[in-house]
C-alpha positions as CSV (number, residue, x, y, z in Angstrom):
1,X,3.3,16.8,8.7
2,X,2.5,20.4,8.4
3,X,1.2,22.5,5.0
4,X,2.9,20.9,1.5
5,X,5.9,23.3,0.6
6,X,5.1,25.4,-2.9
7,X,7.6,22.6,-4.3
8,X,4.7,19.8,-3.5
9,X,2.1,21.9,-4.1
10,X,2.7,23.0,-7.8
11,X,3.6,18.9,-8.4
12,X,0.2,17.6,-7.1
13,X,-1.3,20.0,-8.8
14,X,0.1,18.5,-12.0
15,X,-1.9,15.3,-11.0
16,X,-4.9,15.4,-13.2
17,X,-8.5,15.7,-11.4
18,X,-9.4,11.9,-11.9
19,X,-6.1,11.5,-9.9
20,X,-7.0,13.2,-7.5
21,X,-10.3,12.1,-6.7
22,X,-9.0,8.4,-7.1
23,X,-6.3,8.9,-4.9
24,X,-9.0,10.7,-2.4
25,X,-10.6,6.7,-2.2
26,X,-7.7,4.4,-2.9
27,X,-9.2,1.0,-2.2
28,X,-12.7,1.2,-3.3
29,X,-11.4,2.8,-6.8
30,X,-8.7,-0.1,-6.9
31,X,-11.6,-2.7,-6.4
32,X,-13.9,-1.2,-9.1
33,X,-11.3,-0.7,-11.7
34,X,-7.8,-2.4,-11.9
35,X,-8.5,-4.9,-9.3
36,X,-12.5,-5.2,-10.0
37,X,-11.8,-8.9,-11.8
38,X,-10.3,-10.5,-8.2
39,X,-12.8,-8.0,-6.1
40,X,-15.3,-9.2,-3.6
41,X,-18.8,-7.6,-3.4
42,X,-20.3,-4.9,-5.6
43,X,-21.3,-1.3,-5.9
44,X,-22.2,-0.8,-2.1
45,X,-18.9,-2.5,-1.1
46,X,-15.9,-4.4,-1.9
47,X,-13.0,-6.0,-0.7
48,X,-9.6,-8.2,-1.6
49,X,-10.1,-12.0,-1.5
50,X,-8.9,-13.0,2.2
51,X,-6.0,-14.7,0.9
52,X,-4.5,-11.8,-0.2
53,X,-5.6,-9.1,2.2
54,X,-8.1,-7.7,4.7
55,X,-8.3,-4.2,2.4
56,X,-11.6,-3.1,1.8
57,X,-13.3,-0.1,0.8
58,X,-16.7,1.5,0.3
59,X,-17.9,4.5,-2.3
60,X,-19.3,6.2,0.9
61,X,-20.5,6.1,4.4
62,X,-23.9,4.6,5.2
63,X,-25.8,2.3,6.9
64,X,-26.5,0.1,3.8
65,X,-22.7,-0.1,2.7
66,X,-21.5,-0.9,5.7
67,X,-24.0,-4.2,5.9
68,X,-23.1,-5.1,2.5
69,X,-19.2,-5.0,3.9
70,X,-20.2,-6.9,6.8
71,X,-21.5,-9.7,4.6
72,X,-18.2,-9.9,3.2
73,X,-16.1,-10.0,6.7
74,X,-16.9,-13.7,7.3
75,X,-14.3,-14.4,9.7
76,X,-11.9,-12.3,8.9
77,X,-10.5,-8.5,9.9
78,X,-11.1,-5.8,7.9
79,X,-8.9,-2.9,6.8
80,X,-10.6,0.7,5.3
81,X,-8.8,4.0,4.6
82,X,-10.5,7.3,5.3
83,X,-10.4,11.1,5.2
84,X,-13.4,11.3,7.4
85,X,-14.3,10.1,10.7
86,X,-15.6,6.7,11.1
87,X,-19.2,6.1,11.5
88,X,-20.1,2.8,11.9
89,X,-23.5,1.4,12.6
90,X,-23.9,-0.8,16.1
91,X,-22.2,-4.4,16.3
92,X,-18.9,-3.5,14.2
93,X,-16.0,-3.5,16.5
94,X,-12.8,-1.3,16.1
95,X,-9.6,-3.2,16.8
96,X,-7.2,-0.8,16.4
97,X,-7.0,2.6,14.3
98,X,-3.7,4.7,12.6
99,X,-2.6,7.3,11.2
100,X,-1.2,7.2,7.3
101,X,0.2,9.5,5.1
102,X,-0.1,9.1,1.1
103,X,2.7,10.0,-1.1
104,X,2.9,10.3,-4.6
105,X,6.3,10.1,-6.7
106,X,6.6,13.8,-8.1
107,X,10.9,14.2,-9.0
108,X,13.4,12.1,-9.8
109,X,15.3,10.9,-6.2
110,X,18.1,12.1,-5.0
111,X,21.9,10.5,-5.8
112,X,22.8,9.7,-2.2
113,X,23.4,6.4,-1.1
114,X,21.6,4.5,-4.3
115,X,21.6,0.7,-2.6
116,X,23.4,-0.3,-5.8
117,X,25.7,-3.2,-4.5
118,X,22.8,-5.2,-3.4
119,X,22.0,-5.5,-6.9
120,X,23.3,-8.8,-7.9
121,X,21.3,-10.2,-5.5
122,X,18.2,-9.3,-6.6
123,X,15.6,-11.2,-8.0
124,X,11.5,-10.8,-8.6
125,X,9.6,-13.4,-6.1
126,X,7.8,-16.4,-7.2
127,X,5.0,-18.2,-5.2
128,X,7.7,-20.6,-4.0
129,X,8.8,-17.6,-2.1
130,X,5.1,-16.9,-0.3
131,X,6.3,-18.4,3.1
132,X,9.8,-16.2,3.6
133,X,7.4,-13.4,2.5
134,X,4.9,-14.0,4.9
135,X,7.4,-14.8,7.6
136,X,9.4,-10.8,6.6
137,X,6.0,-8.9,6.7
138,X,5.1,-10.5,10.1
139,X,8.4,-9.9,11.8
140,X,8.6,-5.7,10.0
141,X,5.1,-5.0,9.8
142,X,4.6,-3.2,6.8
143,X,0.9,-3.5,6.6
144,X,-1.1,-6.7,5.9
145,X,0.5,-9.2,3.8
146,X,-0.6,-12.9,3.4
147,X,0.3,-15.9,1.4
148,X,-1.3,-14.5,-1.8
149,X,-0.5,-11.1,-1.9
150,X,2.5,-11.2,-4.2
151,X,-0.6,-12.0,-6.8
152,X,-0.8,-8.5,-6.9
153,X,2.2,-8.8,-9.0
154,X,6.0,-7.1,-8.9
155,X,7.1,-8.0,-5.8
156,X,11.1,-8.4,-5.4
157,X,13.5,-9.6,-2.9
158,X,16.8,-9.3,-1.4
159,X,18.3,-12.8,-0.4
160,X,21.3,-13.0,2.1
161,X,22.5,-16.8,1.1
162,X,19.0,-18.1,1.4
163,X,17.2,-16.0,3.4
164,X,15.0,-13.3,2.4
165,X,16.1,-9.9,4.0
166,X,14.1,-7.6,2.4
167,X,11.0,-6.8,-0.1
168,X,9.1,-4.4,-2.0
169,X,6.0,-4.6,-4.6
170,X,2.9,-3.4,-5.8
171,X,-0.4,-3.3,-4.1
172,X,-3.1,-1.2,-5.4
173,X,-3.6,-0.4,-9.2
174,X,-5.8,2.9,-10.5
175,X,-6.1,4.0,-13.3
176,X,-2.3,5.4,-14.3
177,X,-1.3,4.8,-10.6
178,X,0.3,2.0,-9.0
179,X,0.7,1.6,-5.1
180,X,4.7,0.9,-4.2
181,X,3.8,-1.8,-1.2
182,X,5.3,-4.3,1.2
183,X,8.4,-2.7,1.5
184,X,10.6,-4.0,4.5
185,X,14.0,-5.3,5.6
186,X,15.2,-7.5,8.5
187,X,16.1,-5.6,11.3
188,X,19.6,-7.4,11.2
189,X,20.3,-5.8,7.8
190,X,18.9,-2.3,8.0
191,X,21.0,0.6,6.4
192,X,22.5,-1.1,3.7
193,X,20.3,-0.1,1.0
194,X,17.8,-3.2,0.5
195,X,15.0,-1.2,0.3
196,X,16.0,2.0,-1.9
197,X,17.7,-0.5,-4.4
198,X,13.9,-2.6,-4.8
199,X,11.9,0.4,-4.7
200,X,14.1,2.2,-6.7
201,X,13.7,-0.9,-9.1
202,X,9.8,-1.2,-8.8
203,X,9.3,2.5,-9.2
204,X,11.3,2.4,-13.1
205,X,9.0,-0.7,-13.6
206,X,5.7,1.5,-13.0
207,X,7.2,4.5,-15.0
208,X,8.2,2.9,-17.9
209,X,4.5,1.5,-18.1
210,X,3.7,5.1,-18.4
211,X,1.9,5.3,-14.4
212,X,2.8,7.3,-11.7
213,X,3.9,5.7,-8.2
214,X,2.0,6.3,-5.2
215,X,2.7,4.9,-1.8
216,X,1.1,5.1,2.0
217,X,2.9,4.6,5.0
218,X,2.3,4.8,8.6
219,X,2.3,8.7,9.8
220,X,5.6,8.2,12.3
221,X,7.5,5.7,10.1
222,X,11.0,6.9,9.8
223,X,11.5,5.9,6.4
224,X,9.4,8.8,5.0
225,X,12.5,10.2,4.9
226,X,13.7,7.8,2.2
227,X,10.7,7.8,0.5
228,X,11.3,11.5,0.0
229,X,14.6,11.0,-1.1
230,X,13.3,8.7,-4.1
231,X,10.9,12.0,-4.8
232,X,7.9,10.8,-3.3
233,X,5.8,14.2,-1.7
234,X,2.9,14.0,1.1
235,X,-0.1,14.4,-0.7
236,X,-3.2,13.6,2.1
237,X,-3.4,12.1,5.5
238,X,-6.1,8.9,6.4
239,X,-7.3,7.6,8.9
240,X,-6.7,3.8,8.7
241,X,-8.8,1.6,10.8
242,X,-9.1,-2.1,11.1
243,X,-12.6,-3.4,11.9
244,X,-14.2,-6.8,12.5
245,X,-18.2,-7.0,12.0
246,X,-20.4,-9.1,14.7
247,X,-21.8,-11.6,13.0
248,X,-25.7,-11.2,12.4
């Protein structure tokens, strides 16, 4: 993605430096402060109940955080974030690593093609809805999504009679940040502005709660572009990486 433009640059600097640091460690800092009253595990590691998500995160590499995030693997996958190279300790397996950027809303979006005549058919998604969701996320792949991830609260959808076509929430909360997540649309309805009319939507939810939106997608996805278009900026680069523990 190349060196952030002067443009970027002189807005991220305009993040404060609890921001940043945050922002550096997005799902451990989630775990210990927003999310800490649904988080799994303690100050070595910690991670999102199962039903909601394989997202886990620890405060630092080492040998003792990485056993205390095995413990809380079970039988499940899990998903870290990181600006360093992995180093795990023997009998952790990697499954399958990627490349993600972060953005962070910085200026208002652009006028172009607002998604606005999708609007009457709009409406936030209830738990009724958990399936469809489910069933969307598997067939896009937007990142892991399960049956109670719209707990995390926000989440809308676009319905085409009574199917749901397209989605966008909320994932991770920091302090005065909130993740813009799940955001996908059928492949049978794409270009008709689904998703800029719910993010669009989620994003004046966030801001009128006084937080700043903040969003990470996969490095190659070609809906940066939009995402830039609704003011979002390339802040950092991770190293995503799903993992599954051997069980002692």
């Amino acid at each position: 993605m190349g060196m952030p433009d002067q443009e970027t640059a002189a807005a991220m600097a305009g993040l404060s430096a609890e921001a940043h640091r945050l922002l550096d460690n997005p799902i451990w800092h989630s775990l210990r402060t927003e999310h800490a009253g649904i988080a799994l595990g303690d100050g070595r590691a910690r991670r999102y109940p199962s039903s909601i998500g394989p997202l886990s995160g620890i405060p630092e590499q080492s040998e003792e955080n990485y056993a205390a995030l095995a413990a809380l693997a079970t039988e499940d996958i899990l998903v870290l974030f990181s600006l360093e190279p992995y180093r795990l300790p023997l009998g952790w397996t990697e499954m399958r690593t990627f490349d993600l950027v972060q953005m962070v809303r910085v200026k208002p979006p652009s006028e172009e093609g607002t998604g606005r005549g999708a609007a009457q058919q709009m409406r936030r998604l209830t738990p009724d809805d958990a399936p469809a969701m489910v069933d969307l996320a598997r067939l896009t792949e937007p990142g892991p999504f399960r049956l109670s991830t719209l707990e995390l609260g926000g989440f809308y959808g676009i319905f085409h009679g009574e199917q749901l076509v397209s989605m966008a929430g909320r994932r991770m909360h920091l302090p005065g940040l909130i993740e813009v997540s799940a955001v996908c649309t059928h492949p049978d309805v794409r270009g008709r502005g689904h998703a800029r009319r719910l993010m669009t939507h989620v994003i004046e939810e966030i801001e009128r709660e006084g937080k700043t939106a903040f969003l990470h997608a996969f490095k190659q996805n070609p809906a940066i572009g939009l995402y830039e278009r609704l003011g979002f900026r390339i802040r950092q680069t991770f190293q995503g990486a799903v993992f599954k523990p051997r069980p002692a």
